[in-house]
C-alpha positions as CSV (number, residue, x, y, z in Angstrom):
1,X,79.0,146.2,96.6
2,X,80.6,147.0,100.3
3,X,83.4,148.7,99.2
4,X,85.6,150.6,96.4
5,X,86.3,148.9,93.0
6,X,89.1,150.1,91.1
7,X,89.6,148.6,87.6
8,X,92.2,149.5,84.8
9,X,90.2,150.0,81.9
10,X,91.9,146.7,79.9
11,X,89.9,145.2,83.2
12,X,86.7,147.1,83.0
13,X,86.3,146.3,79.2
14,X,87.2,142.5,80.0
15,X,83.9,142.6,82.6
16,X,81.9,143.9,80.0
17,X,83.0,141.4,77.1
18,X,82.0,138.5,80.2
19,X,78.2,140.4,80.6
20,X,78.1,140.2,76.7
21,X,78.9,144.1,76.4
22,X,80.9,143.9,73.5
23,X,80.5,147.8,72.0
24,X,80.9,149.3,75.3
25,X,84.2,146.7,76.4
26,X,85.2,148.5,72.9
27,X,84.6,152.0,74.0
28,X,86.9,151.6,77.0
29,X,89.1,150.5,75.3
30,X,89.0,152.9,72.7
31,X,88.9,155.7,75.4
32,X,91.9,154.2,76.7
33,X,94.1,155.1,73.8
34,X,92.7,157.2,71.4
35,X,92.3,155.0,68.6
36,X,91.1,151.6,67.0
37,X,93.0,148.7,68.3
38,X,94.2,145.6,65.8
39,X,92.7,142.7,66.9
40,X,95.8,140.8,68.0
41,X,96.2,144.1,70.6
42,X,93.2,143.7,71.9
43,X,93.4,140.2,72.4
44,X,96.7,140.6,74.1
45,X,95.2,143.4,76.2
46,X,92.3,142.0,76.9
47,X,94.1,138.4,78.2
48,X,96.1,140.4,80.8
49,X,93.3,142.1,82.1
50,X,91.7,138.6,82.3
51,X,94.4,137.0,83.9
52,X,94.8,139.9,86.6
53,X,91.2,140.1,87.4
54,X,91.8,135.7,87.8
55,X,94.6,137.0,90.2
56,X,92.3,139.3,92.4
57,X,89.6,136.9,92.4
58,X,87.1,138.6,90.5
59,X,87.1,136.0,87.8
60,X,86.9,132.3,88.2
61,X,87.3,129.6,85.3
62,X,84.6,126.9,85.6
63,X,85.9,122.7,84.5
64,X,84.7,123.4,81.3
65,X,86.8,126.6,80.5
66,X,84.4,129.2,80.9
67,X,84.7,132.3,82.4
68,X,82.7,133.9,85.2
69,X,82.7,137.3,86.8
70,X,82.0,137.5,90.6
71,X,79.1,139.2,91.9
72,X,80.7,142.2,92.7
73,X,82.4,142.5,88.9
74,X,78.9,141.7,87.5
75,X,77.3,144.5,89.5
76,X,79.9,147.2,88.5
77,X,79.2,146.0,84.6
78,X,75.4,146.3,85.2
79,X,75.9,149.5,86.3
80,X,77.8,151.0,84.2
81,X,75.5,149.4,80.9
82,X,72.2,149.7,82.6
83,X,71.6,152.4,85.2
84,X,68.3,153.8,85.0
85,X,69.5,157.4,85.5
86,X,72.7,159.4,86.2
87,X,73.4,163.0,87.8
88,X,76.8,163.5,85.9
89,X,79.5,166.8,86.9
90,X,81.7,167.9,84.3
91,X,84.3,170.3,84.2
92,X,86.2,171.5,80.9
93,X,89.7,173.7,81.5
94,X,92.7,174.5,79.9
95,X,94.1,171.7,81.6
96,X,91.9,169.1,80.2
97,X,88.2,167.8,80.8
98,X,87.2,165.5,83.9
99,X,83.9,163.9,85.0
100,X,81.9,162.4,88.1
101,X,79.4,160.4,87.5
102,X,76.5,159.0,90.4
103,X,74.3,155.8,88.6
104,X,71.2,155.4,89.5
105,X,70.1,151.6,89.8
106,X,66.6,150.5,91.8
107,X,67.6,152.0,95.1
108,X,71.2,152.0,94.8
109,X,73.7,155.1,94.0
110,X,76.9,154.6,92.6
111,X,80.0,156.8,92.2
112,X,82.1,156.2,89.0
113,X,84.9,158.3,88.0
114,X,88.2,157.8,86.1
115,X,91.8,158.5,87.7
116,X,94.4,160.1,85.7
117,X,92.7,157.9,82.4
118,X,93.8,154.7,83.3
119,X,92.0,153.5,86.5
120,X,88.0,153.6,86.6
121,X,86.8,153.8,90.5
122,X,83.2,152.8,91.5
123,X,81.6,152.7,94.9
124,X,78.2,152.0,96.1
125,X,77.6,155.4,97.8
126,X,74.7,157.1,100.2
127,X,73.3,160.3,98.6
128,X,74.7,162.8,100.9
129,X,78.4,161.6,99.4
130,X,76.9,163.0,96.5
131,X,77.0,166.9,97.7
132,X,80.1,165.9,99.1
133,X,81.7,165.0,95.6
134,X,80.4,167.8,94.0
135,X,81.6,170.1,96.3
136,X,85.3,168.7,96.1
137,X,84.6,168.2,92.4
138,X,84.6,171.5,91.8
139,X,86.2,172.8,94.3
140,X,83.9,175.0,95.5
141,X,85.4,175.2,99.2
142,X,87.8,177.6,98.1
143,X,85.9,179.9,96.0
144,X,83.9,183.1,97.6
145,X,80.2,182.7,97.4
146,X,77.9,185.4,95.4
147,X,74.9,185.2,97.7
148,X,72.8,187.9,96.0
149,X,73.3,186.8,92.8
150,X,70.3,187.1,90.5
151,X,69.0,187.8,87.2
152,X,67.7,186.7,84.1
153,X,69.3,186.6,80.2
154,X,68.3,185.1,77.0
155,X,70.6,181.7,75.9
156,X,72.3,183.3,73.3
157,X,73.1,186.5,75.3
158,X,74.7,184.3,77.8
159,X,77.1,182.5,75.4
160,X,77.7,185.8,73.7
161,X,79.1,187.0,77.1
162,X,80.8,184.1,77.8
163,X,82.7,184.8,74.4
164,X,83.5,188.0,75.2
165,X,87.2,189.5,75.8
166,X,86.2,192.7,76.7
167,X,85.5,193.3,80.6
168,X,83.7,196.8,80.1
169,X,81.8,195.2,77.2
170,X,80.7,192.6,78.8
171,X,79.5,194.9,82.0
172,X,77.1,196.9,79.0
173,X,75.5,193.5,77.9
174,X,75.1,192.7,81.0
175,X,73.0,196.0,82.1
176,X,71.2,195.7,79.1
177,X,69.8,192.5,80.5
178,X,69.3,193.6,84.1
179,X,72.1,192.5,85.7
180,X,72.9,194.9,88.9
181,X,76.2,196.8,88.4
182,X,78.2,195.1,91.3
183,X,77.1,191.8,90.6
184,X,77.5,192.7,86.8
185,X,80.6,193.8,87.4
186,X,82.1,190.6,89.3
187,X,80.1,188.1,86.6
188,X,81.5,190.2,83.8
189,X,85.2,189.5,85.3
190,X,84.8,186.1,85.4
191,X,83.0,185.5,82.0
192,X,85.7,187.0,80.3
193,X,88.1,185.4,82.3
194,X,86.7,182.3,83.2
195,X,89.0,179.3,84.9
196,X,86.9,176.7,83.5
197,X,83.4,175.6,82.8
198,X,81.4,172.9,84.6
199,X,77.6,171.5,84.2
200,X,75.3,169.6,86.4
201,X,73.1,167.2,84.3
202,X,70.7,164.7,85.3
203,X,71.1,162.1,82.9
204,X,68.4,158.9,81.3
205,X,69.0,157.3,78.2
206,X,66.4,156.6,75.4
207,X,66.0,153.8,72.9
208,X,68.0,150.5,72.7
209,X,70.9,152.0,72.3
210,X,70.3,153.6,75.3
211,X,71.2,157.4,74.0
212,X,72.2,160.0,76.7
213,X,69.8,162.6,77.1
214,X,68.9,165.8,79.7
215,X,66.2,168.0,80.1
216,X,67.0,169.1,83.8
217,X,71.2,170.4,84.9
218,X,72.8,173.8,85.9
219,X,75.5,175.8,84.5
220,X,78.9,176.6,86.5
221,X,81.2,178.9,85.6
222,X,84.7,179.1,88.0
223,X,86.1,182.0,88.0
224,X,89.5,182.9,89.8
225,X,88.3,183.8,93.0
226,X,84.6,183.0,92.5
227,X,82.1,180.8,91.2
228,X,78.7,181.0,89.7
229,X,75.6,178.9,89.1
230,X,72.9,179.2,86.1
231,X,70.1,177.2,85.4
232,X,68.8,177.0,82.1
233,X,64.8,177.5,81.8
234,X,62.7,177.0,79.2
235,X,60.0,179.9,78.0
236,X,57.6,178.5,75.2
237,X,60.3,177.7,72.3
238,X,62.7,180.0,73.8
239,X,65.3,179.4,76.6
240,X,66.7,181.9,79.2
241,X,69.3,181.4,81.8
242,X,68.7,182.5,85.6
243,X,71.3,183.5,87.6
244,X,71.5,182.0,90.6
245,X,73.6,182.8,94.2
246,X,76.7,181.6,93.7
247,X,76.9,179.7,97.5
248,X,77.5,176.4,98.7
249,X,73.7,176.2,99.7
250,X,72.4,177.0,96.7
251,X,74.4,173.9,94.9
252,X,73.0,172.0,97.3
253,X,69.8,172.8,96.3
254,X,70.3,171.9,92.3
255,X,71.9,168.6,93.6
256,X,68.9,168.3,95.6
257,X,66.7,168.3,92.7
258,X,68.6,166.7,90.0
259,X,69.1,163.9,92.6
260,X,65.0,163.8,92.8
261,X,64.8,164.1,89.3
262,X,67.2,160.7,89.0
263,X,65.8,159.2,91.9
264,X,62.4,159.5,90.0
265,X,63.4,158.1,86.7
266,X,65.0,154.5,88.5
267,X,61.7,154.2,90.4
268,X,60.1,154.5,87.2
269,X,62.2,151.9,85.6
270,X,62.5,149.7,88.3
271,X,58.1,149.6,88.6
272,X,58.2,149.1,84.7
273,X,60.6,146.1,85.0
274,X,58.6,144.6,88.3
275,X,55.4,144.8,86.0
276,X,56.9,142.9,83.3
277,X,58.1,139.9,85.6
278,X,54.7,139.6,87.1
């Protein structure tokens, strides 16, 4: 792929049906619209995305009536059904939930995301673009940076603080935990009053039906002025969450490692699927 692909998701599911993805074609197009569609609705949707994607060129129809995707349409379905690994961003608001996604496939990085629920976007990408999306992702640019940020509290002392809707309250659990008073006092502000709440995860998927799991991602919490970064750690059967410094270097260090972490899991994959063939 050499360049950006934008597909409406009628489109996207029609690629799928033609790589013989016939549960995910219907989970875009569930996504799309909330709801089961009759089967004469699909059919009709599914047609116009056909005949549009005939239009662009992404679909030819051979002498004997069959359909065929073009390289570039197979690629974005292969992607999307069978990359090895993903580092995925997420960010829940008030104003609605969003996601960026960056596939891992052999070698190759990919950037998926959806515009305004209609339009999925995928590029081939380098893996610097993937700081880069993060970054405007969350739009960390604009948000001071907590540089001696530190600490450590229990998983369920974390959530309870994030539930909070007391400021001072919040401040006491916090000292009870260890958190310095200034930087207890900022995190306690921002808990309680929290813009929205983001994760990092890097992503693999298990069994045949290719399950979406994580062992390995980071916590972000946006406040109004600030953000800060978590990374949950696990202690025997037991899980605390570190506070980390809220900078811009510091998130590039997670992405750094979830990235390695991704990268890891396609080289895996990709050795596993080279011994098979020999």
């Amino acid at each position: 792929m050499v360049s950006t692909l934008r597909l409406s998701t009628d489109e996207l599911a029609f690629a799928l049906l033609l790589s013989d993805q016939p549960v995910a074609a219907q989970q875009v197009l569930v996504s799309s619209i909330g709801r089961e569609l009759s089967k004469e609705e699909a059919q009709g949707r599914l047609s116009a995305a056909g005949n549009a994607l005939f239009g662009q060129g992404l679909v030819d129809i051979r002498d004997d009536g069959s359909i065929v995707s073009s390289p570039v349409l197979t690629e974005v379905s292969l992607v999307l059904t069978r990359a090895a690994a993903t580092l995925r961003f997420t960010l829940s608001a008030p104003t609605g939930q969003r996601a960026l996604s960056y596939h891992f496939l052999d070698d190759a990085i990919y950037e998926h995301w959806v515009d305004r629920g209609v339009a999925h976007v995928v590029s081939r990408v380098s893996e610097d673009a993937i700081m880069e999306g993060c970054v405007a992702f969350f739009n960390l640019s604009d948000l001071q940076e907590i540089a001696v940020a530190t600490g450590m509290l229990p998983d369920a002392v974390f959530r309870q603080a994030l539930r909070q809707h007391d400021v001072t309250a919040t401040i006491g659990l916090l000292r009870d935990y260890g958190i310095a008073e200034d930087t207890g006092m900022l995190l306690a502000e921002d808990m309680v009053h929290t813009q929205a709440i983001g994760d990092m995860l890097a992503i693999y998927y298990h069994g045949d039906n290719r399950a979406p799991m994580s062992d390995e991602g980071c916590l972000v919490v946006l406040g109004q002025q600030r953000f800060w970064l978590f990374q949950p750690v696990k202690q025997g059967e037991d899980v605390q969450v570190m506070l980390l410094p809220g900078t811009i270097d510091s998130v590039r260090e997670q992405v750094q490692r979830l990235t390695r972490v991704c990268r890891q899991i396609a080289a895996r994959e990709a050795a596993v699927a080279r011994t098979g063939k020999e």
